[in-house]
C-alpha positions as CSV (number, residue, x, y, z in Angstrom):
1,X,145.0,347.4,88.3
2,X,143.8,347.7,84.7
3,X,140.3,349.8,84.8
4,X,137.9,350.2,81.5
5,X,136.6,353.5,81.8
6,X,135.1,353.8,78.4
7,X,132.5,350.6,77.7
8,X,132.1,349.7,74.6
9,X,128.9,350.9,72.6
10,X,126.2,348.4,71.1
11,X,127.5,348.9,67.7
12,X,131.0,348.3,68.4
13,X,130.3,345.1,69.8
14,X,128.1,344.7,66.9
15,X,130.8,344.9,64.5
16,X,133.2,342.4,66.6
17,X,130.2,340.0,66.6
18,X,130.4,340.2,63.0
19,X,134.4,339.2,62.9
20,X,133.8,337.0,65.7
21,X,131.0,335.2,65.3
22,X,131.1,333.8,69.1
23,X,130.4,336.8,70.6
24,X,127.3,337.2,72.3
25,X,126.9,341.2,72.6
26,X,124.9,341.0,75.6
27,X,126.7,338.4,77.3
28,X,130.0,341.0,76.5
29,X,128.3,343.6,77.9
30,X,127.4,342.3,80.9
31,X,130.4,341.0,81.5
32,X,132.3,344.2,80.6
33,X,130.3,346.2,83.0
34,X,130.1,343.6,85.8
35,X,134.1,343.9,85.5
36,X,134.1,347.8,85.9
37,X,131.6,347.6,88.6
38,X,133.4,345.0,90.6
39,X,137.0,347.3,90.1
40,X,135.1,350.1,91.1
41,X,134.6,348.3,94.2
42,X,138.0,347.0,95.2
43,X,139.0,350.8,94.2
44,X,136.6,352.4,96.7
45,X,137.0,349.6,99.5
46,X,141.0,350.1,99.1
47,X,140.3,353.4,99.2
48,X,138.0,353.0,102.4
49,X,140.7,350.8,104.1
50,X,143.4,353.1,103.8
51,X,141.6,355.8,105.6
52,X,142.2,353.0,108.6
53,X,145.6,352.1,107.5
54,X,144.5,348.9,105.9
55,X,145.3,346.5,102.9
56,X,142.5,344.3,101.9
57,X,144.3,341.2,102.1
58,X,145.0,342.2,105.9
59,X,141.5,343.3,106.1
60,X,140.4,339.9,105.2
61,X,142.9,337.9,107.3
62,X,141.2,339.9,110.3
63,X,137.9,339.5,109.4
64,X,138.2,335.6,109.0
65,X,139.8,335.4,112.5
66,X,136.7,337.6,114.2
67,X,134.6,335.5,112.1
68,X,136.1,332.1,114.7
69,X,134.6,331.5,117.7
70,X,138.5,331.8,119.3
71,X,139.3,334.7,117.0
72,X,142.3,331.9,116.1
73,X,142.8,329.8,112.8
74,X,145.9,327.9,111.0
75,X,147.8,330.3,108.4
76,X,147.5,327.3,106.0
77,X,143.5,327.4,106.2
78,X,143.9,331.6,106.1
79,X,145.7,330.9,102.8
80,X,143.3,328.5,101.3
81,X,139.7,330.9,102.2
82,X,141.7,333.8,101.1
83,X,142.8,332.1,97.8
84,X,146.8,332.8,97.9
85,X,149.5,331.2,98.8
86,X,151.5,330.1,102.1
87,X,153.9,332.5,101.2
88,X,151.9,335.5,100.7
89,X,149.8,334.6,103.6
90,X,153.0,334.6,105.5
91,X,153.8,338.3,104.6
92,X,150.5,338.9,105.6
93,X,150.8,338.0,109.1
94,X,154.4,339.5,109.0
95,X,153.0,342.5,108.7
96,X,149.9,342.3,110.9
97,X,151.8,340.9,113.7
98,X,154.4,343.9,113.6
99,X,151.2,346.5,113.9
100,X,150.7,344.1,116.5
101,X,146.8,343.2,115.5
102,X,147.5,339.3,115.4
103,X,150.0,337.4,117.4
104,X,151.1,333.8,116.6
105,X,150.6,331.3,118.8
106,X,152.9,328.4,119.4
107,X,150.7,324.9,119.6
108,X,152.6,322.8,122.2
109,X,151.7,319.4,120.7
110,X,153.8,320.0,117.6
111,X,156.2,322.6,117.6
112,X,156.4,323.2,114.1
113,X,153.3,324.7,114.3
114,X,151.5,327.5,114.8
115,X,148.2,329.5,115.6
116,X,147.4,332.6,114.3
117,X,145.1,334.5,116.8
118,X,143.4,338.1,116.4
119,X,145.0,340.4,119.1
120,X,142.4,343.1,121.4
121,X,144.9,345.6,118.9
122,X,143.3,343.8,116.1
123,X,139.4,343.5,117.1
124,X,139.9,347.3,118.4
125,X,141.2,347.9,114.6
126,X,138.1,346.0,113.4
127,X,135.8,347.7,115.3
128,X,137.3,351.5,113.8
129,X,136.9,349.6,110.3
130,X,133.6,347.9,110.2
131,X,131.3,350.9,111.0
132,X,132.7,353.1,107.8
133,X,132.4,350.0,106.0
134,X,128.8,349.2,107.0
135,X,128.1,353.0,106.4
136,X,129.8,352.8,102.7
137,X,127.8,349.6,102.1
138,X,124.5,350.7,102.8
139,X,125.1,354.2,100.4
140,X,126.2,351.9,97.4
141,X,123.8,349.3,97.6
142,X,120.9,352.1,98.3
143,X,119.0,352.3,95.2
144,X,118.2,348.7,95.2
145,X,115.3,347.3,97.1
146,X,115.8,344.4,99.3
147,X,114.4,341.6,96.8
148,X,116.3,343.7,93.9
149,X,119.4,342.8,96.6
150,X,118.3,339.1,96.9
151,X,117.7,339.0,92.7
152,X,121.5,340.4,92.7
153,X,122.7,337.9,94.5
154,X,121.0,334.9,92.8
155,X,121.9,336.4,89.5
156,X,125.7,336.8,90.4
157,X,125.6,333.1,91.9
158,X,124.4,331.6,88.6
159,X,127.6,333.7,87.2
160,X,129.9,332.1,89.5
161,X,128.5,328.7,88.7
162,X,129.0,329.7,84.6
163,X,132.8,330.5,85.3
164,X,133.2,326.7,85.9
165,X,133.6,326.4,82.1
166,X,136.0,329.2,81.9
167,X,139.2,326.6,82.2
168,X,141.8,328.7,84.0
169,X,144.7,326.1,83.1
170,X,144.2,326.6,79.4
């Protein structure tokens, strides 16, 4: 992964508003340091994962099964909350299922399919991870009061609602 460690200054982005003239410099800057920020974050959760011999996207496939009342769930609906596809999903539980933390479950009705299901392995792995993570959490998000929290929140919803318009098929 790509990382911009050196942000462009006001007056750079000044002069590329000047050859560009649809650049917003704020809106670039932002965006430019909501970018680092966000892959200084997967860097440091990667980073706190594999301290617990962790990917994230086997993280998250154990976290969305704890998050089920039966700790169980379809790979199909894993791939779609995770946002990849069947095949990578598949790989996914290839590998959690060999460190033995899920197990997949044969559904008797229709033998072409199957359950995914968080093993006590699994839940035991979770409950290793989750407290480092908490830990980490609460130091990063420190300097922010809880309404500067909630404000961070709204503010980075009304960004997600704004990336409707950026057309990922064009």
């Amino acid at each position: 992964m790509l990382q911009l460690r050196d942000l462009p200054t006001q007056e750079i982005l000044q002069r590329f508003a000047q050859r560009y003239p649809a650049a917003d410099v704020t809106s670039i800057a932002s965006f430019l340091m909501l970018l680092r920020v966000a892959t200084d974050l997967s860097v440091a959760l990667d980073a706190c994962l594999s301290k617990h011999d962790l990917l994230q996207g086997r993280w998250w496939v154990l976290i969305l099964l704890m998050r089920e009342a039966d700790l169980t769930s379809t790979p199909s609906v894993l791939a779609e909350k995770l946002g990849v596809t069947r095949a990578t999903m598949t790989g996914l539980l290839d590998g959690l299922e060999q460190g033995g933390l899920v197990q997949r479950i044969s559904v008797p009705e229709d033998r072409r399919s199957v359950k995914i299901q968080l093993t006590a392995a699994g839940q035991a792995k979770l409950d290793a991870v989750m407290p480092d993570y908490y830990t980490r959490l609460r130091l990063c998000m420190r300097g922010l009061s809880e309404q500067q929290r909630n404000d961070l929140q709204a503010i980075l919803g009304v960004i997600d609602l704004g990336m409707s318009a950026w057309d990922f098929n064009q």
